[in-house]
C-alpha positions as CSV (number, residue, x, y, z in Angstrom):
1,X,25.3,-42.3,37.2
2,X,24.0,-39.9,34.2
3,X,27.1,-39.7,32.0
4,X,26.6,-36.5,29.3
5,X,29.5,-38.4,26.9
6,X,30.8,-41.6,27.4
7,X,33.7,-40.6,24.8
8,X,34.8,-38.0,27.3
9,X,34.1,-40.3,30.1
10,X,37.0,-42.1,29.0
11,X,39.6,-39.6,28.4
12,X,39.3,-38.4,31.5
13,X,39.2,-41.6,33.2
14,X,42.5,-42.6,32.2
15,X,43.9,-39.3,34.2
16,X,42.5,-40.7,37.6
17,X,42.5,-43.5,39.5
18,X,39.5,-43.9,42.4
19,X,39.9,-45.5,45.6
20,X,37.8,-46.0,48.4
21,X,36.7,-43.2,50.7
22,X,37.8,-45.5,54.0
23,X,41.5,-45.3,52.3
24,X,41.4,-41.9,51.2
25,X,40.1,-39.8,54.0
26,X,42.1,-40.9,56.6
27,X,45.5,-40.1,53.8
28,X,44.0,-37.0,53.2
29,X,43.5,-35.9,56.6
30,X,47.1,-37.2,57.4
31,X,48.6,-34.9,54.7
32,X,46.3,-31.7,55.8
33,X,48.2,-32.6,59.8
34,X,51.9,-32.9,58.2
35,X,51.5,-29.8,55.8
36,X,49.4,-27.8,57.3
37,X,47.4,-26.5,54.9
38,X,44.8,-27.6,52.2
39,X,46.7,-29.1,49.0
40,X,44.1,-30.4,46.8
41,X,42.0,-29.6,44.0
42,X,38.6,-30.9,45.9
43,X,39.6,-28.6,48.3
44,X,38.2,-25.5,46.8
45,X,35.0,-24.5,47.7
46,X,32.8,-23.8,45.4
47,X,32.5,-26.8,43.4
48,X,31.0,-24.9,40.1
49,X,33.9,-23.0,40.0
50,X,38.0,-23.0,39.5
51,X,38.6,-20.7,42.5
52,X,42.3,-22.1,42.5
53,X,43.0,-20.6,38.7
54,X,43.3,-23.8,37.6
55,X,42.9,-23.9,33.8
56,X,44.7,-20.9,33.6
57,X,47.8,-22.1,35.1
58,X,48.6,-25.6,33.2
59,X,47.8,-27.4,29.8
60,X,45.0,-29.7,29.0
61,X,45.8,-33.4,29.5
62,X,43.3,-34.6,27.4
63,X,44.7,-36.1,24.4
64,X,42.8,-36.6,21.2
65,X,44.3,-39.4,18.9
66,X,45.4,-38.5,15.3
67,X,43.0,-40.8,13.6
68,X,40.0,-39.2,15.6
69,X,41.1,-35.6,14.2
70,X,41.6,-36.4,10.8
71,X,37.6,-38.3,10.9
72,X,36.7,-35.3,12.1
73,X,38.0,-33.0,9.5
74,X,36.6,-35.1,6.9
75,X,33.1,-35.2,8.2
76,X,33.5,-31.3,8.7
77,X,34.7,-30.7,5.3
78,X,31.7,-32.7,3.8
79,X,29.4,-30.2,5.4
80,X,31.2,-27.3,4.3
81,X,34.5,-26.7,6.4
82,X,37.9,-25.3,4.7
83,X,41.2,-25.9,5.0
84,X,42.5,-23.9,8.2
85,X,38.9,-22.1,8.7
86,X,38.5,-21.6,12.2
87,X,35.6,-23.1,14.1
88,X,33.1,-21.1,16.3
89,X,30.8,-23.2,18.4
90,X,27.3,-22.3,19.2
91,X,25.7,-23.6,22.2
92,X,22.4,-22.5,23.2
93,X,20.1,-24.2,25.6
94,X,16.6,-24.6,25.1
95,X,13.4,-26.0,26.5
96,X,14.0,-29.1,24.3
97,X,16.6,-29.9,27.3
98,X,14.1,-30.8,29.6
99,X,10.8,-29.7,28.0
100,X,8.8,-26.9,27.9
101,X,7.2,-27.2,31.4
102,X,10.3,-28.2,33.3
103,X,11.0,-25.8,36.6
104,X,14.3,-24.3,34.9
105,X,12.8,-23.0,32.1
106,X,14.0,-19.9,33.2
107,X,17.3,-20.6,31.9
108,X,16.5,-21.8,28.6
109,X,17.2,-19.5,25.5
110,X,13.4,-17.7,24.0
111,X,14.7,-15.8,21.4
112,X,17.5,-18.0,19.0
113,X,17.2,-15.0,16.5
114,X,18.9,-12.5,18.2
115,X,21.9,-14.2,17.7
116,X,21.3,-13.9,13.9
117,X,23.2,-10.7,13.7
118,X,26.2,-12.1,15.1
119,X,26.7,-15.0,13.3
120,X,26.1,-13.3,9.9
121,X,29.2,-11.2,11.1
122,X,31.3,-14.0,11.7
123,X,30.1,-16.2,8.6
124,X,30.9,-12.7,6.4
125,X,34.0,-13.1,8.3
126,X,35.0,-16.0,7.1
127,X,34.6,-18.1,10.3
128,X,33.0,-21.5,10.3
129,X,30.0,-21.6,13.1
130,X,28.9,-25.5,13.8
131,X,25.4,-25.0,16.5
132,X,26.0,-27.6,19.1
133,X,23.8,-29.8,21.2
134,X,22.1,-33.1,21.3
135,X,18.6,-31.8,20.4
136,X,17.7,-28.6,20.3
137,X,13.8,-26.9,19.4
138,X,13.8,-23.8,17.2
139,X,16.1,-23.6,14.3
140,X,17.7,-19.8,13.7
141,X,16.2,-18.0,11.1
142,X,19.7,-18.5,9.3
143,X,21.5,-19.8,5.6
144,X,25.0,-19.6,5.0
145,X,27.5,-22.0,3.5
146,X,30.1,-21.0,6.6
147,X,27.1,-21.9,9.1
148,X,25.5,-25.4,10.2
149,X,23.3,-26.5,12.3
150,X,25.3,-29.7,13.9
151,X,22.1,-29.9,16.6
152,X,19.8,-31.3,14.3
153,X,22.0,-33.0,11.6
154,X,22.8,-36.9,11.2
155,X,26.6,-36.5,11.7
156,X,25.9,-35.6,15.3
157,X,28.6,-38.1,17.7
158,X,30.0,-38.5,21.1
159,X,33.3,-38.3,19.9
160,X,32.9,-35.2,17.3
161,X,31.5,-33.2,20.1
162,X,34.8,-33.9,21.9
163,X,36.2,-32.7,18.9
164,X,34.5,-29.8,18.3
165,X,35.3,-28.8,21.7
166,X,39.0,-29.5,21.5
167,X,39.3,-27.6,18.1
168,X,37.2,-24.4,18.4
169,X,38.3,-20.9,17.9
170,X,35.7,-19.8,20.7
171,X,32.5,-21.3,21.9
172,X,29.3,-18.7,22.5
173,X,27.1,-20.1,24.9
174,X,24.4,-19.2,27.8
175,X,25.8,-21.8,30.3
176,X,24.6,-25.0,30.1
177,X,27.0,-27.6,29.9
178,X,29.0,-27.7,27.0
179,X,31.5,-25.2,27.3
180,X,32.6,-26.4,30.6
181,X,33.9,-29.3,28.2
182,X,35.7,-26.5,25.5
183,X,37.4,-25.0,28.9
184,X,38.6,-28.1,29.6
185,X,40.7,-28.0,26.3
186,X,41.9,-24.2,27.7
187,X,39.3,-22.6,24.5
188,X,37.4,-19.6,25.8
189,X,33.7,-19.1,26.1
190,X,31.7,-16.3,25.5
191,X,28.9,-16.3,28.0
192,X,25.6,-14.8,26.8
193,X,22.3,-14.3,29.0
194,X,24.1,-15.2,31.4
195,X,21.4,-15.2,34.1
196,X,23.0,-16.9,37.4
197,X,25.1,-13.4,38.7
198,X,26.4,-15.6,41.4
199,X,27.8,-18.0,39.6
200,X,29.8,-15.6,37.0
201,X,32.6,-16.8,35.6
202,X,35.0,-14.6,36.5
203,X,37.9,-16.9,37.5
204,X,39.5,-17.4,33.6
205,X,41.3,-14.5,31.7
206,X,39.9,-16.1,28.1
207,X,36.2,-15.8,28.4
208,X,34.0,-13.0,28.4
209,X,30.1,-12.5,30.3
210,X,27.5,-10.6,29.4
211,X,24.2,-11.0,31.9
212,X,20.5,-11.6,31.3
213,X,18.4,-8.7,32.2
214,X,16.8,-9.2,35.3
215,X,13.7,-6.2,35.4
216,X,11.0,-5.5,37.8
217,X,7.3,-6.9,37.1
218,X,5.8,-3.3,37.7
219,X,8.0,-0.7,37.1
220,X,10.1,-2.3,33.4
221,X,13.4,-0.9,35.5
222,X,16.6,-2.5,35.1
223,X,17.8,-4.1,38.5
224,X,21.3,-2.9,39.8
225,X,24.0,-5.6,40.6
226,X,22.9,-4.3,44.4
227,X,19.1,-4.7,43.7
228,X,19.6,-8.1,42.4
229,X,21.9,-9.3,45.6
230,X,20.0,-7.7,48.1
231,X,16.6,-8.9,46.7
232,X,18.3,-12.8,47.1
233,X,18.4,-13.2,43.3
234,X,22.1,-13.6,42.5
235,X,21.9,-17.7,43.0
236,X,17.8,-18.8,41.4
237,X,17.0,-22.4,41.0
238,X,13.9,-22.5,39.6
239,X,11.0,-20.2,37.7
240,X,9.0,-20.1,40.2
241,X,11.4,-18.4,42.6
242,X,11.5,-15.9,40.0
243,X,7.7,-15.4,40.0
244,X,7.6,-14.4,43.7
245,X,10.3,-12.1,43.2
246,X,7.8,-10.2,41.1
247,X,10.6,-9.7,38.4
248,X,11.1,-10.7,34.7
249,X,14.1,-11.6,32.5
250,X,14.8,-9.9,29.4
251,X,17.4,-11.3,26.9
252,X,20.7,-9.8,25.6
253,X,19.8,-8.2,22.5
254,X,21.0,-8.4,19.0
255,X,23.6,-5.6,19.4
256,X,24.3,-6.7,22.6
257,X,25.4,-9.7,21.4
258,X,27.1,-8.9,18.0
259,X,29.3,-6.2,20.0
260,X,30.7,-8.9,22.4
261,X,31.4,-11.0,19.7
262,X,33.8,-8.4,17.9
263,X,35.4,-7.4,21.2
264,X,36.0,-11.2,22.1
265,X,37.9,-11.7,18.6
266,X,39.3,-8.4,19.2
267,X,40.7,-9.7,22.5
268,X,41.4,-13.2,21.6
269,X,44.1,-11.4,18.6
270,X,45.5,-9.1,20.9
271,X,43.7,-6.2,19.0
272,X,41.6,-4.9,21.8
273,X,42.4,-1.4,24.2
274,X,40.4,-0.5,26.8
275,X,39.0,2.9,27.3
276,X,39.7,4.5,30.5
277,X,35.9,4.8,31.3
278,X,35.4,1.1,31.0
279,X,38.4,0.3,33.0
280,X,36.3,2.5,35.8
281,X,33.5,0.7,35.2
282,X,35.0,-2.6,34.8
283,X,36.5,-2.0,38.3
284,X,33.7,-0.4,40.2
285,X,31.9,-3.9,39.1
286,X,34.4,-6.1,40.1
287,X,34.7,-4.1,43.3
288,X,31.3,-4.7,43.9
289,X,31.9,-8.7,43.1
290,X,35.0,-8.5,45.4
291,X,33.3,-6.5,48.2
292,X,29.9,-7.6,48.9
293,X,29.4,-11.2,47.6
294,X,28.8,-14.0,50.1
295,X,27.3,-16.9,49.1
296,X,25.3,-19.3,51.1
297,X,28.0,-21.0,52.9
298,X,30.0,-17.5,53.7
299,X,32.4,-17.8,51.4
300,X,33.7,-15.1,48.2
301,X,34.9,-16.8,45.0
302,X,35.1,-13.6,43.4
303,X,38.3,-12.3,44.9
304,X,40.4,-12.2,42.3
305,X,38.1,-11.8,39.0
306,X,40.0,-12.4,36.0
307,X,37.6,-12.6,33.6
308,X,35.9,-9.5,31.2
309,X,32.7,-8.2,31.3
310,X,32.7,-6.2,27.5
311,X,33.1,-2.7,27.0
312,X,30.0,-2.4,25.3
313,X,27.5,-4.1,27.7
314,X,29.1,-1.8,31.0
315,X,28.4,1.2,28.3
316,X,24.5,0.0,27.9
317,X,23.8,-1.2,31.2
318,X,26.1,1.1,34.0
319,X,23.1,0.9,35.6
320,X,24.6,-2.3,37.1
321,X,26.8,-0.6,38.7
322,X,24.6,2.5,39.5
């Protein structure tokens, strides 16, 4: 009923075709008696996530037309964009999603300017970062000729964000709704303050997490992976569950955020060797993903992670893992 882009809507429409449920169950159940086992993409079951590997395994279907592309470039080069300069989208949500006093606030970006480090390394860099979103509140504290701000520009379209997302090199983001669309065109994500632990996602080799801080009211500590599962926080839905959990979150900081950036480009151009320490602590945390994580209906999505966690962030935080 609430359709994000109707641009999108209609690429994707033309891969399905939607029948009635009194024609389709009884099929489906048919086809689960002859085969004996589950076949089918709705099958899986966590519906947030691709538990099957899906994206990993084939090639986007979604086809953008010539004539939209070369629109696109044209409008891009008007605001700055070079021949063959890669594009790096930014997607940070913030309370002007729903408004300051809205019961999710909790997963809105606070501090815009801690991303200000990386960005200057990837403008000095020579990449081309376009912020995405409909509307966004605070403006980063931020001038460069390889960086705009799409979010509050007039050049803003249904069908440019489509191409943004089909085009880009990598999309940072904290979750909230656009990337799913880059992943869609197989582009990886860089997930920053990330702050739903049970929802990680772990299930594509391209992308890259690092976690919101979630610290205790009283004491300032730093909640282990354990502390945060066994005091019920690995799947919040709103701020005020947070408040009777007596905690706080903290945000990635600057370095944080500027080190996963290098290691995802790193990674991206095959550049990128693990140190045996991390590959310990990358496994003792996916161990611990693997092992202990039920969620509310019984089942494990994290069973075979194939995602990253960077280097860097187990470094700082092995207390996650403690």
């Amino acid at each position: 009923k609430s359709i994000c882009n109707k641009y999108y809507y209609k690429l994707r429409k033309k891969d399905f075709i939607v029948l009635p449920r009194i024609i389709i169950y009884p099929l489906y159940n048919l086809f689960i008696l002859i085969y004996k086992k589950k076949k089918f993409i709705c099958d899986r079951e966590h519906a947030a996530m691709d538990t099957f590997h899906s994206l990993d395994k084939t090639n986007s279907t979604i086809q953008i037309s010539e004539d939209l592309k070369k629109q696109s470039y044209k409008t891009l080069e008007k605001i700055g964009l070079k021949k063959n300069q890669k594009i790096i989208c930014l997607h940070l949500r913030d309370s002007s999603y729903r408004g300051p006093n809205n019961s999710t606030d909790f997963r809105n970006i606070k501090n815009v300017d801690r991303y200000v480090k990386g960005i200057d390394y990837l403008t000095k860099k020579g990449y081309f970062v376009i912020r995405t979103g409909v509307i966004t509140k605070n403006r980063l504290n931020f001038n460069s000729s390889n960086y705009f701000d799409y979010s509050k520009s007039d050049i803003k379209s249904e069908k440019l964000d489509v191409f943004l997302a089909s085009t880009c090199f990598f999309c940072i983001a904290n979750g909230s709704g656009f990337e799913p669309m880059v992943r869609s065109f197989r582009n990886p994500v860089l997930y920053t303050n990330f702050n739903k632990y049970g929802l990680y996602k772990s299930q594509h080799e391209k992308d890259m997490t690092i976690f919101i801080h979630y610290k205790d009211l009283n004491t300032h500590k730093k909640l282990s992976l354990r502390e945060i599962y066994e005091r019920k926080l690995f799947n919040i839905y709103s701020d005020s569950e947070i408040d009777q959990k007596n905690i706080f979150l903290e945000e990635n900081s600057e370095d944080e955020i500027l080190d996963s950036i290098i290691e995802m480009i790193d990674r991206i151009e095959g550049r990128w060797k693990v140190s045996d320490d991390v590959k310990d602590l990358n496994l003792k945390f996916k161990n611990f993903y693997s092992t202990n994580i039920r969620l509310e209906n019984g089942f494990n999505p994290f069973i075979n992670i194939k995602s990253q966690i960077p280097s860097s962030f187990l470094r700082r935080n092995n207390h996650l893992i403690d």
